[in-house]
C-alpha positions as CSV (number, residue, x, y, z in Angstrom):
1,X,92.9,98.5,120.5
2,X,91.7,95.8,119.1
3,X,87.7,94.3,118.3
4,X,84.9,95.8,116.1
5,X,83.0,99.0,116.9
6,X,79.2,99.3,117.1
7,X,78.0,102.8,116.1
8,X,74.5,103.0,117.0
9,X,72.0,105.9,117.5
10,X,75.0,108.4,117.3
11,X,77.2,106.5,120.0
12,X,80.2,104.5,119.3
13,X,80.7,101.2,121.5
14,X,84.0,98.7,121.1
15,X,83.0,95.0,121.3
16,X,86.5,93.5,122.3
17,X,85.8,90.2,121.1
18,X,83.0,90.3,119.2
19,X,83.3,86.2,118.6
20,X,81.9,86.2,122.5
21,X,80.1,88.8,123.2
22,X,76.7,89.5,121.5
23,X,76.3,92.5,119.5
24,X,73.1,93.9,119.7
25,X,71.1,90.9,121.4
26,X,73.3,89.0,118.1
27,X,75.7,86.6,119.0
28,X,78.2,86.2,116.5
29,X,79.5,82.7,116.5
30,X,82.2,81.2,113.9
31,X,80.3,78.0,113.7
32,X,83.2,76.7,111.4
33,X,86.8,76.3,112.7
34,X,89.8,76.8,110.4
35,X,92.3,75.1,109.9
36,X,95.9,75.7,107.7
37,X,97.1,73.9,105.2
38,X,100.3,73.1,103.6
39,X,99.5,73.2,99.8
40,X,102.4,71.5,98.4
41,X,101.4,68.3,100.3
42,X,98.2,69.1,101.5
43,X,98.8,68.5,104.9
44,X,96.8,70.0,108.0
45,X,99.4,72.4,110.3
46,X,98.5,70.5,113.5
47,X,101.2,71.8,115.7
48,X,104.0,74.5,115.6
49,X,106.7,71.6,115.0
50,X,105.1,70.8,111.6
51,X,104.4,74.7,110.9
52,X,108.3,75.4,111.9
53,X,109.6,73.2,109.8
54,X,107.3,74.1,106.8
55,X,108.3,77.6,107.1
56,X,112.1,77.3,107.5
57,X,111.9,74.9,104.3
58,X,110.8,78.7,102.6
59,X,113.0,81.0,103.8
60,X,111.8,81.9,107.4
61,X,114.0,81.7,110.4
62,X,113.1,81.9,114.0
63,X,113.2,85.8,115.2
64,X,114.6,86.2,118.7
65,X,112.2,88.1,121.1
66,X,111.9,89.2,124.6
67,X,108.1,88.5,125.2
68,X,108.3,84.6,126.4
69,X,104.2,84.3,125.0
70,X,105.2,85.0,121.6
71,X,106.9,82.8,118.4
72,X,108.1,85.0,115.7
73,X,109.6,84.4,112.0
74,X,111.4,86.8,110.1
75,X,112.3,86.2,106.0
76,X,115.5,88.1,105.0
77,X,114.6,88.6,101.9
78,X,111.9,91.4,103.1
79,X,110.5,93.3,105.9
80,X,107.4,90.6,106.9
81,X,107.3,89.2,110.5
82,X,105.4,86.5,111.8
83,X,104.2,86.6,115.1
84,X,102.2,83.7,116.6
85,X,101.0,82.8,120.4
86,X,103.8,80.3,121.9
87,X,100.8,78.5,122.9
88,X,99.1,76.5,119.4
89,X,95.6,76.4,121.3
90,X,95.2,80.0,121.1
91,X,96.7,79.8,117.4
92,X,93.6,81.8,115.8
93,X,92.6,82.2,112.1
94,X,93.8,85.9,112.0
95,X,97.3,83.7,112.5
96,X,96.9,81.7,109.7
97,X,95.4,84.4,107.3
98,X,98.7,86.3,108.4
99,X,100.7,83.0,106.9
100,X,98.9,82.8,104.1
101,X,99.2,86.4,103.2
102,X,103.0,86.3,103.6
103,X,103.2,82.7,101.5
104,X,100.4,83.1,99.3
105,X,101.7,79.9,96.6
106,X,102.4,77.5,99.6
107,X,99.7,77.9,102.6
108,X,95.9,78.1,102.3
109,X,92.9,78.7,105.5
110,X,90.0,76.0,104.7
111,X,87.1,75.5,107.0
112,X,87.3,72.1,109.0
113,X,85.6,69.4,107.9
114,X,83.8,68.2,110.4
């Protein structure tokens, strides 16, 4: 289960997606998009192509998987799997935080410059 949880007056409520769905009478909007960035050459991930090659380049290879929605990267050299929506629209910053957590020197989340 996935989302946030609301405890108010002694009863406990899920909020799915609290990015949509007010909270409260609140709506909670990330007013600034993220985007990833390749630190080494500080390039913008735009598409899984650039990301693919960027992570191959440090170790990750493609992960074969059943479930046709998802692209996955596995390093050898430990237990961390990457697991991203085939789609890149619906590539989120909980994606890219993932990323960065698992290549700390090379990848960085920045807010969009608008």
């Amino acid at each position: 289960m996935s989302g946030v949880w609301i405890f108010k007056n002694g009863v406990a409520r899920l909020v799915p997606n609290p990015m949509t769905e007010p909270i409260d009478g609140v709506e909670i909007s990330s007013s600034k998009r993220k985007v990833l960035v390749y630190l080494p050459t500080g390039e913008v991930i735009t598409s899984y192509g650039d990301l693919d090659q960027k992570l191959l380049g440090l170790g990750w290879e493609r992960y074969p998987n059943e479930d046709p929605d998802l692209l996955q990267f596995h390093k050898s050299s430990s237990a961390h799997l990457i697991s991203l929506p085939r789609d890149f629209s619906k590539f989120k910053s909980m994606h890219m935080y993932d990323i960065v957590y698992k290549n700390r020197s090379c990848f960085e989340v920045r807010d969009l410059s608008t």
